[in-house]
N, C-alpha and C positions, 0 to 999 in steps of 0.2 A: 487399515494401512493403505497408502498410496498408492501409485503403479509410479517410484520412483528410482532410478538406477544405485542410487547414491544412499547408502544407510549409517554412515559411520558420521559422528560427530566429534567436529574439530573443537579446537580451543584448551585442550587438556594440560597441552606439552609446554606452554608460555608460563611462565608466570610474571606477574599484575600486581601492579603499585594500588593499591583503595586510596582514592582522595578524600580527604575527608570534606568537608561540607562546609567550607571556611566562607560562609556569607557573611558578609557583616550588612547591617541595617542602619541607616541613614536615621542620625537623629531629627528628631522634629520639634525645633524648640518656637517658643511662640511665648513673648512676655507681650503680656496685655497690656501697654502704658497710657493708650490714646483707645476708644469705642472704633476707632475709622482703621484703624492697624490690620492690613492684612494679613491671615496666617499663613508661615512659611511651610510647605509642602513636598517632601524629597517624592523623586521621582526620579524614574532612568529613563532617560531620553531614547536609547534604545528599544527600548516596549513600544513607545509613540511609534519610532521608526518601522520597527516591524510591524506594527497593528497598522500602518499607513500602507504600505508595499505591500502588503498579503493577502491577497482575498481568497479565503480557502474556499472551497466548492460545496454545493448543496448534497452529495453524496461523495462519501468515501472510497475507493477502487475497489473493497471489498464488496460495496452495497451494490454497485454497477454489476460486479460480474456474476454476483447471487440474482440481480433481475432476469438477467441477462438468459441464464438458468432454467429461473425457476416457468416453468409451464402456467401461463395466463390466467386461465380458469381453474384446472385445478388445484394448483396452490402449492405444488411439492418438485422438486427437483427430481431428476430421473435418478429409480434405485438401481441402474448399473454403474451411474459416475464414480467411480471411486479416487479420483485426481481433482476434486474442484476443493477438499480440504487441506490438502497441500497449498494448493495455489492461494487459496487464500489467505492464510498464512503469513505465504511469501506479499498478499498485497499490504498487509498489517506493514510489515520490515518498511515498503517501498512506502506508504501513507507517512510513518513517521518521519520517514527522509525529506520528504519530499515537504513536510508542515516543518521542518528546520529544531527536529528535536533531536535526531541521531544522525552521525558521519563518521567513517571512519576512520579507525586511531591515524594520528600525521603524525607516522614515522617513515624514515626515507627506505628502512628496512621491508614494510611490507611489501613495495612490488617483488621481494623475492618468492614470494606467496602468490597462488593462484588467487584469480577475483574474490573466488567465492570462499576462500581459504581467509582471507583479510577481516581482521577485528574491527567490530564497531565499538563505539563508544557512545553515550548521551548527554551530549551538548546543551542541552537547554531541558530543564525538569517543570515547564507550563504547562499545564493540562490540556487536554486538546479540546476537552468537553463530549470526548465520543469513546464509551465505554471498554469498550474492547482494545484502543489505541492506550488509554490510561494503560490499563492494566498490564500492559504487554510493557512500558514503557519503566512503569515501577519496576517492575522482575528485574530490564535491563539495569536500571538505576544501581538495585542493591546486589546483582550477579556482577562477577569478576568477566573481564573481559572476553567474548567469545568471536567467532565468526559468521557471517551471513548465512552461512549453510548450516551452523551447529543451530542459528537462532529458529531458523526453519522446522528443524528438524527438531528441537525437545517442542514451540508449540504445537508439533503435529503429534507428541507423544512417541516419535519414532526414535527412543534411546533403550537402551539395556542396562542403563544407566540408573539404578531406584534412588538413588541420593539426588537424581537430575528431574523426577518423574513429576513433580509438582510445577515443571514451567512448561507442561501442557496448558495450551487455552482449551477448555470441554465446552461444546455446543454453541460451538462460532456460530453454524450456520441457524441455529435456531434462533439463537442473539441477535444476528444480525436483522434478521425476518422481522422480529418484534420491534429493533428499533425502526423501522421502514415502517411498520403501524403506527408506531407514536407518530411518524414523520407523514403519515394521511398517505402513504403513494399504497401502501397494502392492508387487508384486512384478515381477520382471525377468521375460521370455518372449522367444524369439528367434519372429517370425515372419517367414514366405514371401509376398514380392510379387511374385511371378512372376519378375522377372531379377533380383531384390536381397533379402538378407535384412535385417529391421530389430530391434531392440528395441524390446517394447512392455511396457507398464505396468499390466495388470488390475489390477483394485482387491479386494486382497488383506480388508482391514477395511470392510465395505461401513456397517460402523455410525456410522461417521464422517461417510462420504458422505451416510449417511439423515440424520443431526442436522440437515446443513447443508440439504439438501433442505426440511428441516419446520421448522428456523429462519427461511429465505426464506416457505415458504408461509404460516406464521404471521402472517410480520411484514406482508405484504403483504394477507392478506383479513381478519385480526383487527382491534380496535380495540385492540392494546398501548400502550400510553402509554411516551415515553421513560424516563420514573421508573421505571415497574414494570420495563420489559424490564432496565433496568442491573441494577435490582438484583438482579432474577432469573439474569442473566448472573455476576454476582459481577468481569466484568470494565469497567474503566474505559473510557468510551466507549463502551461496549456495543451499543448501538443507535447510534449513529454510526456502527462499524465494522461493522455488518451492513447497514446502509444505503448504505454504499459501494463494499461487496462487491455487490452488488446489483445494485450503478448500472454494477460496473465489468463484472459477467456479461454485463448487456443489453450495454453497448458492444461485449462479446468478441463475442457472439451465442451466449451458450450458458445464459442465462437460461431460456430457454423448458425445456431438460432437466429443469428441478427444479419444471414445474408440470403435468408429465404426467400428475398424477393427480388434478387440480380439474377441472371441468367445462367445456367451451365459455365458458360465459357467468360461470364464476371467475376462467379465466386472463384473459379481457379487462377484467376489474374488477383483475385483479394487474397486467396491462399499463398500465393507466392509473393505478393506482397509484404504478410507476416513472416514469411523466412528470410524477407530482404533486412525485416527490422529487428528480428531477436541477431541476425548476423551483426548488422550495425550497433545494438546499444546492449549488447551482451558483454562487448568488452571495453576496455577505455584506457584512453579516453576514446568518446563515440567517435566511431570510422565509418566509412562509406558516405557518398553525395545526399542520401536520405535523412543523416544525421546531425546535418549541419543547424543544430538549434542552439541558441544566445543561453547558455549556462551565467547565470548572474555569478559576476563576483562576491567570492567570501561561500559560495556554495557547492563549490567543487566537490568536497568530500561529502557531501550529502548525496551528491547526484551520481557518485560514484558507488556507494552503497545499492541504487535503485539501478545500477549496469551489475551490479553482484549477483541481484536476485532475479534477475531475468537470464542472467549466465547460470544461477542454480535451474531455472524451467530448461533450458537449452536439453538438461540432463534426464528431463524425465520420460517414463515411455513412454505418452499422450504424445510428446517432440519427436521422440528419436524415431 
C-alpha cells in the first residue's frame, strides 16, 4: 500500500451511457479495367495528421522515474519506497493523455466536481505499442466511466471493492525494468539476499539516465521558457512532460537522486521550485507565471486529465 492520504474510490454514484462501437469501414473497391488503373485506398486523413504532429519520446514518464530510482550498479530500487507505485500509476493515466488516447468526459457539469473527482473517457483506441499503456487503456475502453483518482487507485489495487480487484496493474515496476532491457538502456543480474535470490536491473546505458538527470536540473535552476524548451526538445509537450515527470519523481520520492550534484542551497531552490509547479499545473486551467505553456488546440481535455493526476500526487504523504 502507498503512503497516500486518499483511499476511497470515486465513479460509483454516476451512471454511464456504453457507446457502442459503431465504426464503419471504408469500402475498397477496385475494378480492374485497364493493367495501368491505380488501386483506390481508403484512409483517414486524420492518422496522416496525427502521425505528422506527434513525435512521441523514446521513454515513457513511467520508465524515466523508475531510472531515476532505480540505484545504478545495483539494479534495485530502495525497499523503504513505498509511494513510487502509486506514482507510477498515476504516470500510466498522464502517458495516455498526453499520447491523445484519454480526456475527460465534456460535460459542462463536471467543473461542479473536484479535478480529481472528474471522469475520463477514451478518445482514441490506437495502441501505443508500449505494454502496460495497452493494457491499462483496454480496461478503460471496456470499464464504465470513472475518475482520475478512482483510476489511480484500482491500478494500485487500493479498492475493497472484489468485483473492482481485477483493474489492478501487478508488477508495473518489474514490467517496466524488462522493457528498459529490451530497449538496451538496462541489464538482467541475479542477485543474493541472504535466503532468496532476486533479479535486478543495473543500468547498462548510463547516458540516458545522465540526459534525464540534466534535463530535470535544467529545468528546475534555469530560467528555460516553455517556447524554447519544446522547441529544443523537438517533442510535443515537451516541457509539460518533463514537468510531470518531475512532479511525479518527487511524489515517488526519488526526485532528490537526480540533484546530487547541485549544492545545499540549489537543491532547496529546485525543491521549491517543484512546489511552484505541482501549485501551478495541479489545477486548471494552468495558473501561475510558470505555467504559461501553448496547450494545442483540440487538447484541452487531455491536458486537463494530466492537471488531475498531479492534483491526485498534491494528496499524498511523500507531498504533504
Amino acid at each position: 500500500m502507498s503512503g497516500v492520504t486518499r483511499r476511497r474510490v470515486a465513479g460509483g454514484g454516476t451512471s454511464s451511457t456504453t457507446e457502442g462501437n459503431g465504426t464503419t469501414s471504408a469500402d475498397i473497391s477496385y475494378t480492374p479495367s485497364t493493367p495501368s488503373e491505380e488501386r483506390k485506398i481508403a484512409y483517414d486523413p486524420k492518422d496522416l495528421e496525427d502521425d505528422k504532429d506527434r513525435k512521441e519520446p523514446k521513454l515513457t514518464l513511467m520508465e524515466e522515474v523508475l531510472l531515476l530510482g532505480l540505484k545504478d550498479r545495483q539494479g534495485y530500487l530502495s525497499f523503504w519506497n513505498d509511494n513510487i507505485s502509486y506514482a507510477l500509476r498515476g504516470c500510466i493515466v498522464m502517458e495516455l493523455a498526453f499520447r491523445g488516447r484519454i480526456a475527460m468526459v465534456k460535460d459542462s457539469n463536471r467543473r461542479k466536481f473536484e479535478l480529481s473527482d472528474r471522469h475520463i473517457e477514451v478518445i482514441s483506441e490506437r495502441l501505443t505499442g508500449e505494454v502496460l499503456l495497452d493494457e491499462a487503456l483496454k480496461m478503460m475502453k471496456i470499464s464504465e466511466p470513472m475518475s482520475v483518482a478512482s483510476w489511480i487507485d484500482l491500478m494500485s489495487g487500493e479498492t475493497w471493492n472484489v468485483m473492482k480487484i481485477g483493474y489492478q496493474l501487478k508488477q508495473v515496476r518489474e514490467r517496466l525494468a524488462k522493457g528498459l532491457v529490451d530497449k538496451g538502456i538496462l541489464r538482467t543480474e541475479k542477485r543474493n539476499f541472504l535466503l532468496f535470490d532476486m533479479a535486478t536491473h543495473p543500468i547498462a546505458d548510463m547516458a540516458v539516465k545522465d540526459e534525464i538527470i540534466k534535463r530535470v536540473c535544467t529545468t528546475l535552476v534555469s530560467r528555460t521558457t516553455p517556447a524554447s524548451f519544446d522547441s529544443q526538445s523537438g517533442l510535443r509537450n515537451g516541457y509539460l512532460r518533463t514537468v510531470a515527470m518531475i512532479c511525479s519523481a518527487y511524489a515517488a520520492n526519488v526526485l532528490e537522486n537526480s540533484l546530487f550534484s547541485l549544492s545545499y542551497d540549489m537543491r532547496e531552490k529546485a525543491f521549491a521550485k517543484v512546489d511552484e509547479y505541482l501549485a501551478d499545473f495541479s489545477t486548471w486551467p494552468f495558473t501561475g507565471t510558470g505555467s504559461k505553456v501553448n496547450v494545442h488546440p483540440g487538447t484541452e481535455l487531455s491536458m486537463e486529465v494530466v492537471s488531475a493526476v498531479l492534483n491526485v500526487f498534491t494528496k499524498m504523504d511523500s507531498i504533504l
